[in-house]
Structures are given as structure tokens and as C-alpha cells.
N, C-alpha and C positions, 0 to 999 in steps of 0.2 A: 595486529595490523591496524585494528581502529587509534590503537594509539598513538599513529601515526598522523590522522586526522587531526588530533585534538588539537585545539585553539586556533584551527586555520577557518578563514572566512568560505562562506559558501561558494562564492566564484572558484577559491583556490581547488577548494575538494572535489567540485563541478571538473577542472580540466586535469585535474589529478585520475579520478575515476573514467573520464574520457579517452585520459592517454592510456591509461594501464588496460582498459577493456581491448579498444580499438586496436593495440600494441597483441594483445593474447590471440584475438581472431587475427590480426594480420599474420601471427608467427603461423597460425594454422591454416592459411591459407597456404604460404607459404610453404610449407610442408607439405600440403597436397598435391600442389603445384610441382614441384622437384618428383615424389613418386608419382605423378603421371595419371591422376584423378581430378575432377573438376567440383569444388565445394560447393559450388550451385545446384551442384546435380538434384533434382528433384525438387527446387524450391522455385514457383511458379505463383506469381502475384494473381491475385482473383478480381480483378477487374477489366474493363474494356478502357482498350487503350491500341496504339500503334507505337510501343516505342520501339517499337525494333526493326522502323525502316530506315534505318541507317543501314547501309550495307557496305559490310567490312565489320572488322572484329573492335570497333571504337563505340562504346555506345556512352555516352552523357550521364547518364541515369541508372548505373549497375550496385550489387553490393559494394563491388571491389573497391569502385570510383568512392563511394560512402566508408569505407572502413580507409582508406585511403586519405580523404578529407578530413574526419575525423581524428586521425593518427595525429597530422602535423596541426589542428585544430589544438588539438589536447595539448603536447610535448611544446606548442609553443606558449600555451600560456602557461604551463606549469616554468618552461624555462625562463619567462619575463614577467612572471606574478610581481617581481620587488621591484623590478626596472623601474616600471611605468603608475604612476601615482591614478593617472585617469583610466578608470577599469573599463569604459565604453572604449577607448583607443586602443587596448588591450584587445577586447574581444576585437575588433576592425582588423587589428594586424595578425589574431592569430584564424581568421576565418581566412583572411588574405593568403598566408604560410599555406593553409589547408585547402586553398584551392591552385597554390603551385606546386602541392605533392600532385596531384591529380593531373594538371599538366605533365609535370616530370616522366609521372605513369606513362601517360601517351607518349612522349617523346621517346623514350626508355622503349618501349613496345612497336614506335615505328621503324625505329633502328634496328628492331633485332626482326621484324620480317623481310627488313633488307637482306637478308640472309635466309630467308626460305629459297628454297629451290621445286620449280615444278615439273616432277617427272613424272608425269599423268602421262601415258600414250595416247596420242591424238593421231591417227592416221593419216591424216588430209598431210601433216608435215612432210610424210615418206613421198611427195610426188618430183620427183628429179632425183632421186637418190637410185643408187644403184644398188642392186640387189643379186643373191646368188641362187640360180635354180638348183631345187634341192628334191623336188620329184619333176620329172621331165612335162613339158608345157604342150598339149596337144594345139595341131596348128586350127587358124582360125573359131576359134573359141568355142569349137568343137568339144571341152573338155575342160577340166580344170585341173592344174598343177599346184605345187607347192613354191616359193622362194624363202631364202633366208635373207631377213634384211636387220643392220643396225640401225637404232637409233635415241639418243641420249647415253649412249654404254651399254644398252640391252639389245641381246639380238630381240628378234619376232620372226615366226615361222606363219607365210599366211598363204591364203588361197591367191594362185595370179591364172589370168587367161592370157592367151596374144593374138593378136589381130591377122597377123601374120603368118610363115612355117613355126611346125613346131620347134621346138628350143627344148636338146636333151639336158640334161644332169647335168652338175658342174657349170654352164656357161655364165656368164656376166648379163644380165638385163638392166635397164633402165623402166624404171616405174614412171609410164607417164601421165595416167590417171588412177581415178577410183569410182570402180560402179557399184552400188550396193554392197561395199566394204571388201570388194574382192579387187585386186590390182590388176590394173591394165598393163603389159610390159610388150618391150619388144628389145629384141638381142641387140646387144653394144655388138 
């Protein structure tokens, strides 16, 4: 492989071994990435700093964003080594290329959270929703019952009281609050 180097100037073998390294750890990233592991795991800068008050998953400053700059850093000056006679214009366009993979990244990544979905259960949503008594509701909050209620496609089986008679098995409720995460209903 060294004799792949020979007779080429230092700048060339500079974005040569920049693309091929950055290119190796990207494909490993990558790979980690697809089975469902994080390559960062474990690796923790030892210094005092705040860069991770950005909140959201975009941070400025990562390996990723660096092996990512470096990629298109490297691959472009190896691609326009002969293009361009002025090696300072060179290095300018190919820092340039290597700070719109890095872009690209973010963009790339904002699109595809477009597509998360959050089915976290939050309670507080179920207040107006109708729900099905599913162990009988002792009246005035005498007691506490069960209801079945949907919500996002899952049922929830939770604790409800009512303010009112009690409300057997089977009936229809409306949830119309929540006290200390137990449901307030009263019969449709």
C-alpha cells in the first residue's frame, strides 16, 4: 500500500490518509449504528466544559460531526488534488465540502425525527375520553373501581372514583379529571 503513496506531495497523502481513515471509522460507525449500539458509548472528554446544553440530539461539537467533516475534508481534496494548481484554494473548498457533509448530517437527521412518534402515556390526555367500567365504581368516592380506557391504540386498565351513584360493570363513563393519578368519572 505504501507504494501507493510514492511520488505524491505531502498535501496529497495528507487528504488521502484523511479520507481513507475518516471513511473506515465512518463505515464503523455506521455499522453500529444499523445493529442498534452507540460508538460513543463510554468515551467521555475529561474536561470542564458545557457543551451539551444544546437540547435535542444536534450537538456542534460530536465525534460524529468530526469524522463526518473530515470524510468530505479528505475525499474532496483527494478528488481535486489536479484540478486546482492553488493548494491554499484547495484546502478552502475542501474544509468548505467538509463542513456541508456536517450540514447534510443535520438535515438528513432532522427529517428522519420527523418521523418519530411519541407513545409515552401521559394521563392528563385521557381527561374527556370515554372509558368502560371494568370493576364496578362505589358511589361517592366511597371506594375505588377499575375502568378500561384507550389511548393512542393501547388500552389502560386504571383506578377511577365518582362523585356521584355508584356505576356497575359494563357501563360507559366519561373521565372528567384527575386526582393523584386516579380518574374522576361519571356515567354517560
Amino acid at each position: 500500500m505504501m507504494d501507493f503513496f510514492v511520488g505524491m506531495s505531502t498535501l496529497q497523502q495528507s487528504f488521502w490518509w484523511v479520507a481513507i481513515i475518516a471513511s473506515l471509522i465512518f463505515l464503523v460507525q455506521l455499522i453500529f449504528t444499523i445493529i442498534g449500539t452507540d460508538f460513543t458509548d463510554g468515551l467521555h472528554a475529561d474536561f470542564d466544559g458545557d457543551l451539551d446544553a444544546v437540547h435535542g440530539p444536534f450537538q456542534l461539537f460530536s465525534f460524529r460531526n468530526l469524522i463526518n467533516f473530515l470524510m468530505g475534508f479528505g475525499w474532496t481534496g483527494v478528488a481535486f488534488y489536479h484540478s486546482f494548481e492553488n493548494q491554499m484554494f484547495l484546502v478552502i473548498l475542501a474544509a468548505i465540502v467538509g463542513c456541508l457533509f456536517v450540514v447534510i448530517f443535520f438535515i438528513v437527521i432532522k427529517q428522519i425525527l420527523k418521523l418519530t412518534e411519541d407513545n409515552t402515556f401521559n394521563i392528563d390526555k385521557l381527561i374527556g375520553k370515554t372509558a368502560e367500567v371494568y370493576l364496578r365504581i362505589p358511589e361517592q368516592k366511597s371506594g375505588k373501581g377499575k375502568v378500561q380506557v384507550s389511548l393512542n391504540g393501547s388500552n389502560h386498565e386504571l383506578l377511577a372514583v365518582t362523585e356521584t351513584e355508584e356505576i356497575p360493570s359494563g357501563n360507559l363513563v366519561k373521565i372528567i379529571r384527575i386526582e393523584e393519578k386516579i380518574l374522576i368519572v361519571e356515567k354517560i
